[in-house]
C-alpha atoms as one frame of an Amber mdcrd trajectory, in Angstrom:
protein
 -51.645  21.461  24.675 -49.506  18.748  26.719 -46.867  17.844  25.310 -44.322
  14.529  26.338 -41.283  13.490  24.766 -41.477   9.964  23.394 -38.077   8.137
  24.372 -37.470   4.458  23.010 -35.509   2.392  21.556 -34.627   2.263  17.622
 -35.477  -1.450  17.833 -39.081  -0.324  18.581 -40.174   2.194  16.420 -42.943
   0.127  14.294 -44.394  -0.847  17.538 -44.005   2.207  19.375 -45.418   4.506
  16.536 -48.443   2.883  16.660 -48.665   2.756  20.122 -47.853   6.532  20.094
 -50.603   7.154  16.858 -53.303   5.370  18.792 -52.485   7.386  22.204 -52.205
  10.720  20.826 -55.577  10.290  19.038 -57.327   8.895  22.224 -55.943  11.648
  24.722 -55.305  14.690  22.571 -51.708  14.329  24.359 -48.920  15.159  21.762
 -46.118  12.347  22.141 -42.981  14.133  20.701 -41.249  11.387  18.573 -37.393
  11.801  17.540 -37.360   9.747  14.928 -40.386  10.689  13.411 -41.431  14.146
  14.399 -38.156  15.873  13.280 -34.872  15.808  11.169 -33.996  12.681  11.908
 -37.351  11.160   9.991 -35.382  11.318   6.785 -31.963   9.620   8.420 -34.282
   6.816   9.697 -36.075   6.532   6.639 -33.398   4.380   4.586 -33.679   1.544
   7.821 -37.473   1.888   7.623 -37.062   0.915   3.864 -34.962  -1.844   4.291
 -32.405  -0.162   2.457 -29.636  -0.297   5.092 -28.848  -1.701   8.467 -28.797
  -0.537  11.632 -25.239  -0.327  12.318 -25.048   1.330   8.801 -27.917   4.035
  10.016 -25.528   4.564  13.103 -22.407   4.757  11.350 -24.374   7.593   9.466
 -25.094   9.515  12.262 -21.525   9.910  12.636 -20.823  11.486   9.665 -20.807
  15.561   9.282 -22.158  15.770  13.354 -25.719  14.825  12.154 -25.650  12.688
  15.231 -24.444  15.632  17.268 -27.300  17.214  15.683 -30.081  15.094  16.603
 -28.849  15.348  20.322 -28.590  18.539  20.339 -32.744  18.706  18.440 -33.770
  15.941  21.663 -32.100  17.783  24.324 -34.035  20.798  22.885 -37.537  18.959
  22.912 -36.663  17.683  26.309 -37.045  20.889  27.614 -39.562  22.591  25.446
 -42.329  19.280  26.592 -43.909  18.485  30.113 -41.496  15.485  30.763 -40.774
  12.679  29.023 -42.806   8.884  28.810 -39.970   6.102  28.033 -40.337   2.669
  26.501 -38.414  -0.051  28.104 -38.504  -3.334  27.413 -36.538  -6.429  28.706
 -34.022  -7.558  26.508 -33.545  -4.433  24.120 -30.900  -2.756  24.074 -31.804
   1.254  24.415 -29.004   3.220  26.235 -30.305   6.881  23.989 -33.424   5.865
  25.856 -31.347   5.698  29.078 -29.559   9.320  28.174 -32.717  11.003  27.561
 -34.657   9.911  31.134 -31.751  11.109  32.561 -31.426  14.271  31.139 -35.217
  14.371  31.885 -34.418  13.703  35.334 -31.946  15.878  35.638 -33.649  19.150
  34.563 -36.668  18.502  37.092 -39.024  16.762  34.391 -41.369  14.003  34.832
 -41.096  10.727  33.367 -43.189   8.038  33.101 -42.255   4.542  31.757 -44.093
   2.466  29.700 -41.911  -0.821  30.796 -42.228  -4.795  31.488 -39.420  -4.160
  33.744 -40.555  -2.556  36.843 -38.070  -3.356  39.201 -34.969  -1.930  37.767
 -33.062  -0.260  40.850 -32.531   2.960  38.334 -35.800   2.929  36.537 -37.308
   2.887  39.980 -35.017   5.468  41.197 -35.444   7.787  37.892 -39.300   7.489
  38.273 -40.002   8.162  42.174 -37.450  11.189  41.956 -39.059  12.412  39.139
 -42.950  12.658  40.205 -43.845  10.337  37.156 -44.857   6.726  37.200 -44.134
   3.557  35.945 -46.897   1.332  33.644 -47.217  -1.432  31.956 -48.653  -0.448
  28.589 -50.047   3.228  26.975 -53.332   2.242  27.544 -52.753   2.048  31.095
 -50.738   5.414  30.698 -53.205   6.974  28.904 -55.512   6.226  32.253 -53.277
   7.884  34.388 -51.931  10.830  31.954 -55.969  11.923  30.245 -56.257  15.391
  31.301 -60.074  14.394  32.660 -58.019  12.263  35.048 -55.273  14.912  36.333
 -58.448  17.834  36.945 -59.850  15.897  39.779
């Protein structure tokens, strides 16, 4: 099975988890998910509920390495998928989203954006380097990614 790593800001989880549901349902494409497909579902879970803030969810991450430990778990699915597809948006503020296509980049994997921002020198740079692509929303990356597609 194919296999992506699903790289995007904290700020658009809700969004992007649907997004992500809807894909992997159409395609049969498994979207690795950080926040939701591994340890760090139950650190994220308090901000889901309301129950704390964002910089309080960060300040936890720095307690006992658990951040250190969710890098370490990313880094890991980085290179156990076929590349990674990135969310960018204008305007939100992502720069784990930013680490991860690099490190993407810089072990020879794919990525493919999913981005309103198409013109961003290193976006652009990351993307062409890379072999992936840029688009403007997952059903448009769905398109390009469906395995019917790649075969011909």
């Amino acid at each position: 099975m194919t296999r992506y790593y699903l790289a995007h800001p904290v700020l658009l989880r809700h969004k992007v988890r649907q997004e992500e549901l809807e894909f992997e349902k159409r395609t049969k494409i498994e979207l690795v998910n950080p926040f939701y497909d591994g340890p760090e579902v139950t650190a994220i879970a308090p901000l889901d509920a309301g129950e704390i803030t964002l910089k309080q969810y960060a300040a936890r991450l720095n307690v006992n390495k658990k951040g250190e430990q969710f890098v370490l778990e990313d880094l890991k699915n980085i290179a156990d998928t076929d590349g990674v597809v990135a969310v960018i948006q204008s305007g939100t503020p992502t720069i784990g989203t930013s680490m991860e296509l690099w490190e993407a980049f810089r072990t020879g994997k794919p990525v493919y954006v999913v981005t309103d921002f198409s013109s961003h020198i290193w976006l652009r740079y990351v993307v062409e380097h890379s072999g992936g692509f840029m688009v403007e929303n997952f059903k448009q990356l769905a398109a390009r990614l469906s395995p019917r597609r790649r075969r011909k």
